[in-house]
C-alpha positions in Angstrom: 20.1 17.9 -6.8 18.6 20.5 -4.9 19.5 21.5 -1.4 15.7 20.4 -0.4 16.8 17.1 -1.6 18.3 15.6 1.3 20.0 18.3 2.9 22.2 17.3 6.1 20.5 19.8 8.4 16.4 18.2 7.7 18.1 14.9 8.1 19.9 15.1 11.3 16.5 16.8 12.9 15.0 14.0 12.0 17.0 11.3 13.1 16.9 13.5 16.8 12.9 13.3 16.8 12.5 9.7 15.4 15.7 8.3 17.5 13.8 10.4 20.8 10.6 8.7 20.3 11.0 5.2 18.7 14.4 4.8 20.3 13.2 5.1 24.1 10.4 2.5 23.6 13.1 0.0 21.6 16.3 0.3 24.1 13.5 -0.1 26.8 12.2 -3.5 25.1 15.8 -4.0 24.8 17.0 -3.8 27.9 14.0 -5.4 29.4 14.8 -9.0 27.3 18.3 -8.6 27.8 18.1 -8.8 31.4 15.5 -11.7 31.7 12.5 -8.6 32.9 9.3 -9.6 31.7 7.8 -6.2 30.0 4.1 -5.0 29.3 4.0 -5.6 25.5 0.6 -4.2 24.6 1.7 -1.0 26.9 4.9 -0.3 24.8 3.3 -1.0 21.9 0.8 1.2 22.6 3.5 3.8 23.5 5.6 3.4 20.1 2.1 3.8 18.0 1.5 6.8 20.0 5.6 8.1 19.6 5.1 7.0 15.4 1.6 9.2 15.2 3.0 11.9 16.2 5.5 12.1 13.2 3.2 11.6 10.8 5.8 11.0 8.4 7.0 8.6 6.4 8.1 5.8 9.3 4.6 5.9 10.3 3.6 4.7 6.6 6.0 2.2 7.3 4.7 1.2 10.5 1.3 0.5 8.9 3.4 -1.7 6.6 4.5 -3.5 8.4 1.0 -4.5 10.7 0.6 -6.6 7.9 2.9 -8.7 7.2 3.0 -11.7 9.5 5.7 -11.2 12.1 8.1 -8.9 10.7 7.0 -6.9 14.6 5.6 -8.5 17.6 1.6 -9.3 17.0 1.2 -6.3 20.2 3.1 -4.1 18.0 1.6 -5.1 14.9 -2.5 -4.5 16.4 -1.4 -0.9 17.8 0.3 0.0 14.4 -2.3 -1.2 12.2 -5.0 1.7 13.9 -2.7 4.4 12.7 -4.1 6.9 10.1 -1.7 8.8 7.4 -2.9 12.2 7.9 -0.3 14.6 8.0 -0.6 18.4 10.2 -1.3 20.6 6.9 0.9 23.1 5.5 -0.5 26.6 6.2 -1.8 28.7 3.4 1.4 30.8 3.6 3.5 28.3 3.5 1.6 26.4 0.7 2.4 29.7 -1.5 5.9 29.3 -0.8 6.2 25.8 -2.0 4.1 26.7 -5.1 6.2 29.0 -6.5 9.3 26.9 -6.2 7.7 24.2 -8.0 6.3 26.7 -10.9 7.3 29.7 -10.3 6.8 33.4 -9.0 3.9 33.8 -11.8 2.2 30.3 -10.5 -1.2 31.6 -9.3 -1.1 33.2 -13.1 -1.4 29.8 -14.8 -4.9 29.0 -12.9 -8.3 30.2 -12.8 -8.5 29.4 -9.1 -6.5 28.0 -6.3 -7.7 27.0 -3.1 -5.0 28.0 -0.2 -6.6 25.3 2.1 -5.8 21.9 1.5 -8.8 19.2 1.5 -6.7 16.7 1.9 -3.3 15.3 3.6 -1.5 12.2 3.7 2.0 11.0 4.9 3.8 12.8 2.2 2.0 15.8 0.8 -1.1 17.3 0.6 -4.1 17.9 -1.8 -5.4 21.2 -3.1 -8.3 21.8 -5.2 -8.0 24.3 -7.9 -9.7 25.3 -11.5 -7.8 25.3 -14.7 -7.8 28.7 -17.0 -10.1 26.5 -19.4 -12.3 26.0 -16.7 -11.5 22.7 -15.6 -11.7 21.0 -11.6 -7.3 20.1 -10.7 -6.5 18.6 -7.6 -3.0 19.8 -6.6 -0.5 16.9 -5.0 1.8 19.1 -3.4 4.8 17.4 -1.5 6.1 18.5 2.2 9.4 19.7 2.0 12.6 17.8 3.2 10.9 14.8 2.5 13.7 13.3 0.6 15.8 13.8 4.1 12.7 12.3 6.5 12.5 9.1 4.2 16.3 8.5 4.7 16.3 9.1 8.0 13.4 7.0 8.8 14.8 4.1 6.8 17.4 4.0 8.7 15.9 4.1 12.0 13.4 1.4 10.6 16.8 -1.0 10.6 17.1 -0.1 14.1 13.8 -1.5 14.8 14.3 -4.6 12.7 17.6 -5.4 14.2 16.0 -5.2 18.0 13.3 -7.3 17.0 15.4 -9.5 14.6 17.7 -9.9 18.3 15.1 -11.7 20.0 12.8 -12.7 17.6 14.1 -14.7 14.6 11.1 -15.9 12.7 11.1 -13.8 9.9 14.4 -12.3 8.2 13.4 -9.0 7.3 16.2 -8.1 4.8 14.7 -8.2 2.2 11.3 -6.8 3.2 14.0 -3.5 4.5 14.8 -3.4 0.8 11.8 -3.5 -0.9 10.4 -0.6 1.8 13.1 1.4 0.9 12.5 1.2 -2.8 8.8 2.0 -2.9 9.1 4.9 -0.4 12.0 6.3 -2.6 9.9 6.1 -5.6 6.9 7.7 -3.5 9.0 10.7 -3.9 9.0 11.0 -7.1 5.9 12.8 -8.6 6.8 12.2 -12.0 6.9 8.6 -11.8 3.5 8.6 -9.8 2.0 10.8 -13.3 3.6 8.1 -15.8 1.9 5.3 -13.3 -1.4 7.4 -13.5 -1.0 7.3 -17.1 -0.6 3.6 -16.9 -3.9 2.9 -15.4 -5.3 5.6 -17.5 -4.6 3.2 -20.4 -5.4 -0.1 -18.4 -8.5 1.3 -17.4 -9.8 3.7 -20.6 -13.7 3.8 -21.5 -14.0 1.0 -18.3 -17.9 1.9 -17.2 -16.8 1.0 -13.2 -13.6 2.6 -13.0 -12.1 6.1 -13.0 -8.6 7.4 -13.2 -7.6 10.8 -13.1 -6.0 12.7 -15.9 -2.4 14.5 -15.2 -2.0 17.8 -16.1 1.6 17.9 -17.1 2.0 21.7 -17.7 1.2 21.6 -13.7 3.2 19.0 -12.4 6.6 19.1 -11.5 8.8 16.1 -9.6 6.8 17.2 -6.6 3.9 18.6 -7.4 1.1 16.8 -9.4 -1.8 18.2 -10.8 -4.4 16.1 -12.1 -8.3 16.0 -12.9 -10.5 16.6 -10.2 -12.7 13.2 -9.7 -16.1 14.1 -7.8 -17.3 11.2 -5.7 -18.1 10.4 -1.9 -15.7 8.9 1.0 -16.0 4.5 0.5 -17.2 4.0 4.2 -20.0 7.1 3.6 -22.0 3.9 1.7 -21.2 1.5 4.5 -24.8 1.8 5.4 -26.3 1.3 1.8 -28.2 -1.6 0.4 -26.4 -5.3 0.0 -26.0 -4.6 -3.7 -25.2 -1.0 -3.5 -22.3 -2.5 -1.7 -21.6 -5.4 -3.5 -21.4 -2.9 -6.5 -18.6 -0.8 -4.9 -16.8 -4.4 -4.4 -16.9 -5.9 -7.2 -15.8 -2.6 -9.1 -12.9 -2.3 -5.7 -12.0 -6.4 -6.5 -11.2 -5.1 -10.1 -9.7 -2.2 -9.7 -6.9 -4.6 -8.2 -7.0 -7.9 -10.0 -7.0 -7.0 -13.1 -4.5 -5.0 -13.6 -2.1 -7.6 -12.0 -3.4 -10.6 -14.2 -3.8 -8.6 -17.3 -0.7 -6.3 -17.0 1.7 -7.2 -13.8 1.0 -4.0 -11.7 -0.5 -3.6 -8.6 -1.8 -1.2 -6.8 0.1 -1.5 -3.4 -1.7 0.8 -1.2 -5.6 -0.2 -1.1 -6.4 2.6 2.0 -9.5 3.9 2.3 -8.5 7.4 1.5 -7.2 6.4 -2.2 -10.8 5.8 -3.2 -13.9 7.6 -3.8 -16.7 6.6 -4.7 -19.0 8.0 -7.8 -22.2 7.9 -8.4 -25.3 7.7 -11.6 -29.3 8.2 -10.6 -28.3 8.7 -6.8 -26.3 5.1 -6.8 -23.1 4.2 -6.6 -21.7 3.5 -9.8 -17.9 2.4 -9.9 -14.8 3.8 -8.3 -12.5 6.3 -8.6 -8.3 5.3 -8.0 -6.8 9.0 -6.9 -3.5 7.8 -5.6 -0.4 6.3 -7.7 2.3 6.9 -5.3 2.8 3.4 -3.8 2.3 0.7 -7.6 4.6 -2.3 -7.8 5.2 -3.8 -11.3 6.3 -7.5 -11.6 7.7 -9.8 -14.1 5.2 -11.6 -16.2 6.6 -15.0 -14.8 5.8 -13.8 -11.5 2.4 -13.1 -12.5 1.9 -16.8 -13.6 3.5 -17.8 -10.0 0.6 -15.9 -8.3 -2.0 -17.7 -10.6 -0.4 -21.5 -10.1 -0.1 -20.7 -6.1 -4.2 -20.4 -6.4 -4.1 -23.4 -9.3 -2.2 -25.9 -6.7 -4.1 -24.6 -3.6 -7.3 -25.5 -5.0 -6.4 -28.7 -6.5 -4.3 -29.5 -2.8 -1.0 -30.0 -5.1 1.5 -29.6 -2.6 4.5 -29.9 -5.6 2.6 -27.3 -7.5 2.4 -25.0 -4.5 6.0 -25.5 -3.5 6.7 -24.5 -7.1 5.0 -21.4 -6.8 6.3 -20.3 -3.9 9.7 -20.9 -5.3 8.2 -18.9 -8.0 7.4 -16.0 -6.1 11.0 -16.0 -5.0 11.0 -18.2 -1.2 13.9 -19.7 -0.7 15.5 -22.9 1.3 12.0 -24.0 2.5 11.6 -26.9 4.8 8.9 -29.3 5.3 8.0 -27.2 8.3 8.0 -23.6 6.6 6.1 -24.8 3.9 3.6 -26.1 5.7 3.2 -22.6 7.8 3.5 -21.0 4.4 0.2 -22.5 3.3 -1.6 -22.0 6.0 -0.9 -18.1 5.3 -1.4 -19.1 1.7 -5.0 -20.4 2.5 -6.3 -17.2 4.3 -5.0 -15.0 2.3 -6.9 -17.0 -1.1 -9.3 -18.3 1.5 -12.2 -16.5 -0.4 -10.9 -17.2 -3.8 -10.8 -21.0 -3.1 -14.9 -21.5 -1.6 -17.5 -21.4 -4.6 -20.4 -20.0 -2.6 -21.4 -16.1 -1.9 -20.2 -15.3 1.6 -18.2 -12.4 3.2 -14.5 -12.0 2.8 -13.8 -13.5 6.4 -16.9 -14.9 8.2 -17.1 -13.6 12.1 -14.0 -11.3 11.5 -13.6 -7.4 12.2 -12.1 -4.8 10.2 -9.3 -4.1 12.1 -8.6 -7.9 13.1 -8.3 -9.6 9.5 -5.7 -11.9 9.2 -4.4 -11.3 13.0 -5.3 -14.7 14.3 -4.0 -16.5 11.2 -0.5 -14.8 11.2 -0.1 -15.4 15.3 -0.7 -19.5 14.1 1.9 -19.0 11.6 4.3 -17.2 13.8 4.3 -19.9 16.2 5.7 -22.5 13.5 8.1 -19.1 12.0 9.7 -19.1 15.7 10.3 -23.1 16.3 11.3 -23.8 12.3 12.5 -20.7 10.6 13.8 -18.0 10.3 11.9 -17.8 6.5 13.2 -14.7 4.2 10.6 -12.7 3.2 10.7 -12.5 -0.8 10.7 -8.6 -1.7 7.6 -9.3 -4.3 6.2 -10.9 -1.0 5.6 -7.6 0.8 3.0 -5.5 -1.3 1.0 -8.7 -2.7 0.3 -9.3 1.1 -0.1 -5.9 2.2 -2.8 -5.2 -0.8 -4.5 -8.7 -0.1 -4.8 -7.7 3.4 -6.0 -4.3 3.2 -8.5 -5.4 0.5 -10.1 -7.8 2.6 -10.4 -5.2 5.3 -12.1 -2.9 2.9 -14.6 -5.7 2.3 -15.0 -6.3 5.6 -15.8 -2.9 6.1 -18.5 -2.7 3.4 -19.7 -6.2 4.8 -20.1 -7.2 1.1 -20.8 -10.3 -0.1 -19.7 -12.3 -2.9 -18.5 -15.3 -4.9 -15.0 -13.9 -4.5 -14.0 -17.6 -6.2 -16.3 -16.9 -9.3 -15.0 -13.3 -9.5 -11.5 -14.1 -9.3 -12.0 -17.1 -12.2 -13.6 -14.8 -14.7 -10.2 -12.5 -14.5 -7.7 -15.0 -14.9 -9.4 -17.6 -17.0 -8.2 -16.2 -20.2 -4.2 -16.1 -18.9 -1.9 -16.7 -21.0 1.7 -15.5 -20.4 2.9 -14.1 -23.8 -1.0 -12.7 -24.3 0.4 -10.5 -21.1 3.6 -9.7 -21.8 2.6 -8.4 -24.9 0.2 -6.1 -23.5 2.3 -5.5 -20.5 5.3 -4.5 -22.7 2.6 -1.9 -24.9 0.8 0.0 -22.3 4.0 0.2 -20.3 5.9 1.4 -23.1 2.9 4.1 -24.1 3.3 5.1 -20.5 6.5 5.3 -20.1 7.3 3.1 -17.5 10.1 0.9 -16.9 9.6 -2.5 -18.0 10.0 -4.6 -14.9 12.7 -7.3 -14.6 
């Protein structure tokens, strides 16, 4: 391990800037319920957004999270966290250098034809550089921040702060497990060599696919934190939010497969549908299809979870309430009562809501970006706090976070489909060994760990 890794000193500053700005708003919530004061909760939550956006690290990541997943924070907390943005202060060009030549070497700017100092790009956890191969072709350069390692750990374990205020005074959802599975994606964020071997994956789930482009990794170029890849030309998603219904509908559809069919077909998901991870190409002046550019945040599942997913949708749609309990003790929810269920389908409903209607409409009729699925999860809350608490299955978390921040892309593009005929043509041909099989080849080709 490196002494970048998670080195004491990067950690401890961390914890004092985090633990400054998160911990004043939480001891004030704190102390405010403890003694029976009624507090402003849109004010503090407006003041912890502003406290996490000013780290622009990985807590804020989580923060974002978290706005989506039905009362694992206050809703006040939730609707302020959910307007934050993962853009990061860029390194400067010196500084870029510096990193560079740790990751390949004092001869680095040797092994390219170009390299742009400036990055074009910046996110929670590194940067993007653009950059032109010695055979002359466009790289984009992932480079990582430094003492990230440290600034995830530290931020993890402030984030159990946080959940064990809230958990204090609010016990509708138990959050364990949601802690866990946080933890584990953000650790394997780190690693840019599993992000190249997940690249690879959807390079092979996605190859000669007319709609859909994935970059190429450049493995003479990438290191465990640096990632050098194919350059992808195309144009910012919202850039076409103006275009014509089935310009839009185009980007959609090719969007709603980029993310469906990988799960039905393979068991891996792309957990982190922000507007930034896309681009969108174009052929004759039209949009075209999509290009993915970011594989830091995939979650593989078990086949048999896969199939849990599918009969969830199977027994909402037929109104099987055994089926759908089945499911969700399928997808891992425990010790649910009569009560809990009945919240979880409601949530169930919105969230396959468009899947279940056989007509061409919007995702979510008379609903803005930035309020899908708010009103929804207060109505479930409200049952969560008399009945529960429910435990959050950790396969839970990404499924809704993706669900959610696909309908919001939707919403954006104010598309409109037959979600429920588009969803029907990918998982009509299902069939759980015809997955497994190809999940265990194009895993295996990849290199990626089989999931269990």
């Amino acid at each position: 391990m490196s002494n970048e890794d998670n080195r004491f000193s990067a950690r401890a500053a961390r914890y004092m800037k985090v633990g400054t700005n998160v911990g004043t708003v939480a001891a004030k919530v704190a102390g405010q319920r403890l003694f029976g004061m009624e507090g402003n909760d849109r004010a503090q939550a407006a003041e912890l957004a502003a406290a996490l956006g000013g780290l622009k690290g990985p807590l804020m990541k989580v923060a974002q999270l978290l706005s989506t997943i039905p009362e694992a924070l206050p809703p006040e907390y939730a609707r302020e966290l959910s307007q934050l943005q993962s853009q990061a202060p860029p390194m400067g060009p010196a500084f870029v250098r510096r990193r560079m030549q740790a990751e390949l070497g004092p001869d680095w700017r040797t092994r390219f034809a170009t390299f742009e100092d400036q990055s074009t790009a910046s996110a929670s956890l590194g940067q993007v550089h653009r950059a032109t191969s010695l055979d002359g072709r466009a790289l984009a350069c992932k480079l990582q921040y430094p003492d990230m390692q440290s600034a995830v750990e530290a931020d993890l374990t402030q984030l159990k702060v946080v959940f064990a205020v809230h958990a204090r005074f609010d016990s509708a959802v138990d959050t364990s497990e949601i802690l866990k599975e946080i933890g584990a994606r953000l650790r394997e964020e780190l690693d840019y060599t599993l992000e190249a071997k997940h690249t690879r994956l959807y390079g092979l789930i996605f190859e000669n696919d007319p709609i859909i482009r994935v970059p190429a990794i450049d493995a003479d170029l990438s290191t465990g934190r640096l990632l050098t890849m194919s350059w992808l030309d195309g144009h910012p998603l919202l850039s076409h939010k103006d275009d014509s219904l089935e310009d839009r509908n185009r980007i959609a559809q090719a969007m709603f497969r980029a993310w469906w069919y990988p799960f039905s077909h393979h068991g891996v998901i792309h957990g982190d549908p922000h507007l930034g991870n896309y681009t969108v190409f174009s052929e004759n002046g039209r949009p075209a299809g999509l290009n993915l550019l970011d594989y830091g945040c995939i979650r593989t599942f078990p086949v048999a979870f896969v199939e849990g997913v599918i009969e969830l949708y199977k027994g909402l749609l037929s109104d099987d309430r055994p089926r759908i309990v089945a499911a969700f003790e399928r997808w891992g929810f425990r010790g649910l009562t009569h009560e809990l269920i009945d919240a979880m389908i409601m949530w169930a409903r919105f969230i396959y809501g468009p899947l279940l209607d056989d007509r061409e409409r919007t995702i979510a009729e008379d609903t803005k970006p930035g309020e899908y699925g708010r009103r929804e999860a207060f109505a479930v809350h409200k049952i969560l706090k008399e009945k529960g608490p429910v435990t959050v299955p950790r396969e839970f978390v990404f499924m809704d976070r993706a669900a959610i921040g696909l309908g919001g892309v939707f919403l954006h593009l104010a598309a409109k489909q037959n979600w429920y005929r588009l969803f029907n043509e990918t998982i009509q041909d299902f069939d759980l060994e015809a997955v497994s099989a190809r999940q265990k080849q194009v895993f295996t080709q990849a290199g990626v760990p089989l999931p269990t």
